[in-house]
Steps between C-alpha positions, in 0.01 A plus 500: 500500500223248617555171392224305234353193623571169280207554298512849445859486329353196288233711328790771466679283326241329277397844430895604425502205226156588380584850396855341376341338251258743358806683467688290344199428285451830363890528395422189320216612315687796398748284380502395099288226362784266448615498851170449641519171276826380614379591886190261431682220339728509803292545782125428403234682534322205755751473724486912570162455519536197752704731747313815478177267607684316806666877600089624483421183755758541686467913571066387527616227824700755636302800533221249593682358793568596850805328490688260370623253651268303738456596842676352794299517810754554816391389830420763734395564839300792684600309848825739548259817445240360760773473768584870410178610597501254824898598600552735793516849466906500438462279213186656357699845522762322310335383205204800476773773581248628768286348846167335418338802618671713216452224256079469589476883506637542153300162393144739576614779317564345177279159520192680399665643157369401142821305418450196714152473325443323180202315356634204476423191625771404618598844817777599609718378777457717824622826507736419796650240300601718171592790778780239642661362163505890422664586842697210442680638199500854595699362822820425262675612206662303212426153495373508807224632339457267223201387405612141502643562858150593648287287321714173619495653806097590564403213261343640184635592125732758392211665299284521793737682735570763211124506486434570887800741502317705283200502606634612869682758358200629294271522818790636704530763267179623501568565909749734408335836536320388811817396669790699378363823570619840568445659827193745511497839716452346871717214416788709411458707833533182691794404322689835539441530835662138599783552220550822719497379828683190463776618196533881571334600135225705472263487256691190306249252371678240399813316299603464177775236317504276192517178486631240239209240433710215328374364154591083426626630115557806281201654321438449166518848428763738597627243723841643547352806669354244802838378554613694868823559685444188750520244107163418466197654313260650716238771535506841751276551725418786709366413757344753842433383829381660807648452907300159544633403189194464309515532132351855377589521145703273240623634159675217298545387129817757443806243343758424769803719312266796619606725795261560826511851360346408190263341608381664769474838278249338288292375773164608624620610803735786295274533204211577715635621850162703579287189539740284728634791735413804642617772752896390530434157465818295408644145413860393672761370190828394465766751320407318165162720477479876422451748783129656444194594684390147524830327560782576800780301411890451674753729448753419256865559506659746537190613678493223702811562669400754756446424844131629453406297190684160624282536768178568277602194332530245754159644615349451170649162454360376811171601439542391098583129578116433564474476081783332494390218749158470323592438186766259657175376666331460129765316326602295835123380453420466123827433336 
């Protein structure tokens, strides 16, 4: 469950005691004449009064504030993220998870969008800039990733790397159906013809597995269902490559307890088979995923056994380990 910030749990709690009291002020007033009497003599009416004025300023300079306590300005530098953009290729590959030439490509694509325009005076920092501290955090996991840990590091505040995260991942989202694409009729010939010549299996398109894409804590909700084989929560991901292992199609959002069978049956790719293949177009799997029209997977035991089949296997496998290696190739890059 998300944790409050300081000054959201004080207004919880001023408004806890606030509705405490006109509780407890209604049982009183319910309550016969000469207790009411006794209560005032006791207590006095002022001093109630008193409080329920200073609980009234207090909730008004809270909900008025920003914070609450006064700022503390902490040195910082932008020095360390100038010498990333002057470093040699080795270290620039380092810190942007990808050569200068990747890192400028991707820069044109998304520097034009909406959100790294505002009308304020004050702009925006340079889209390469926000594009490394979000590179910079996708490069790790845990707190690696922090938001402390790559602000000290490029020289700016926490809130402004959570801010520049997002906004990269906004604008690279909005690349997605441009860039993760499905191959269209000519494409796929080319594809089955080198899949043929160089693996030995004709009209095969492609390969299928799932992937585990790690999550830093439990969901709020059903939480327990995230929670995978390997100890950690997690999401599946399907995830469809072709021979130059190039990303073709990615299904993900399933919880991690779910099975590559699962999740692959509720899929585009099996919900709508018609629009992605045609002819005896197929996908290469692993034994987890159901033999179909679409999918050719490995034998499994006791089928497995025969000379034939072992054979058909190793084949397969050979030919299979391209997904494997690119989504090795994935998480290797963006933890």
């Amino acid at each position: 469950m998300p944790r409050l910030v300081n000054r959201k749990e004080l207004v919880r709690s001023v408004d806890v005691k606030i509705l405490t009291d006109l509780v407890l002020h209604d049982v009183l007033d319910s309550s016969s004449d000469e207790e009411d009497e006794m209560l005032c003599e006791t207590d006095g009416s002022s001093s109630e009064d008193d409080e329920q004025i200073k609980i009234a300023v207090v909730r008004y300079f809270a909900t008025q504030s920003r914070y609450l306590s006064a700022r503390v300005n902490s040195p910082k530098t932008k020095e360390l993220a100038y010498l990333i953009f002057q470093s040699d290729e080795l270290t620039f590959k380092r810190n942007a998870r990808m050569t200068r030439q990747a890192f400028f490509a991707v820069v044109d694509k998304i520097g034009s969008h909406i959100v790294f325009r505002n009308k304020s005076h004050h702009e925006q920092a340079p889209v390469p800039d926000q594009l490394m501290v979000a590179l910079s955090r996708f490069g790790f996991d845990g707190s690696a990733s922090s938001l402390w840990t790559a602000g000290s590091r490029l020289g700016i505040g926490e809130g402004t790397v959570s801010l520049y995260t997002e906004r990269v991942m906004y604008a690279l989202l909005s690349l997605e159906k441009t860039v993760v694409t499905w191959p269209n009729t000519s494409e796929r010939a080319t594809i089955k013809a080198r899949i043929e010549k160089n693996q030995g299996f004709p009209h095969c398109l492609g390969y299928v597995d799932g992937s585990l894409i790690g999550l830093q804590e439990a969901p709020s909700m059903c939480g327990e269902d995230y929670y995978t084989r390997k100890g950690s929560y997690a999401i599946n991901a399907m995830i469809v490559c072709d021979d130059l292992k190039r990303i073709r199609h990615v299904f993900a959002g399933f919880p991690g307890c779910s099975h590559d069978h699962r999740v692959f049956m509720y899929s585009k790719l099996a919900l709508n088979p018609f629009k992605y293949f045609s002819g005896h177009e197929y996908l290469l799997a692993d034994s987890a995923y159901p033999v179909s029209d679409i999918i050719v997977p490995t034998f499994k035991k006791p089928l497995a056994n025969s000379h034939e089949n072992t054979a058909f296997n190793t084949a397969h496998s050979q030919a299979r380990v391209i997904v494997e290696q690119t989504i090795g190739m994935l998480k290797g890059r963006f933890q």
